[in-house]
N, C-alpha and C positions, 0 to 999 in steps of 0.2 A: 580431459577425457569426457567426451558426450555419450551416454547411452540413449539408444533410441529403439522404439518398437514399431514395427510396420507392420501396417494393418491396412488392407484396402485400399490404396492410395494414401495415408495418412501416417505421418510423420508425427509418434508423440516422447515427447522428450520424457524419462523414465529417471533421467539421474545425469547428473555430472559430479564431476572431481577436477579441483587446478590446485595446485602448489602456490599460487597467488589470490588465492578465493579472499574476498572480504567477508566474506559470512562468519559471523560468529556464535555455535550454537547457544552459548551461556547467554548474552545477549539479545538474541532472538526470540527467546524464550519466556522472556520478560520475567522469571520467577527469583531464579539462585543469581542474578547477576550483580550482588555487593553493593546494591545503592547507584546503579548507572542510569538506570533509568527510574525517573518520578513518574507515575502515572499520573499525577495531579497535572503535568502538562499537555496531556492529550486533551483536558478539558478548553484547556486556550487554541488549540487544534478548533476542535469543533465548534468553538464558537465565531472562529475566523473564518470557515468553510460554508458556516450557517448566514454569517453576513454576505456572502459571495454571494449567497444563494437565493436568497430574500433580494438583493437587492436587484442579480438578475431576471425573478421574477418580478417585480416590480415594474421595470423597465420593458420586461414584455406586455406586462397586463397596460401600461399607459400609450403603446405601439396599437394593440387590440383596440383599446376604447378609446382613444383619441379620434 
């Protein structure tokens, strides 16, 4: 089930509901979730995203001044 609001030509999603939903509010939440999630690993996150990023600039800056 989709809820939706219209408004001026615009279609804005306000809410859904499925009996198969993967969402889980405990989870999601990142607070009361029992030890599921380590915050310590978002730091390996961002450091792997921070290499992506550095190294595509790079790669542009040597395209530029080459």
């Amino acid at each position: 089930t989709v809820r939706v609001k219209l408004y001026k030509g615009n279609v804005i999603v306000v809410g859904r509901k499925s009996p198969f939903s993967l969402y889980d509010k405990v989870i999601a939440s990142f607070e009361n979730d029992k030890g599921l999630y380590n915050q310590a690993d978002a730091g390996g996150f961002i450091k792997l995203q921070a290499l992506r990023l550095r190294t595509l600039g790079v790669n542009r800056y040597k395209k530029t001044f080459s």
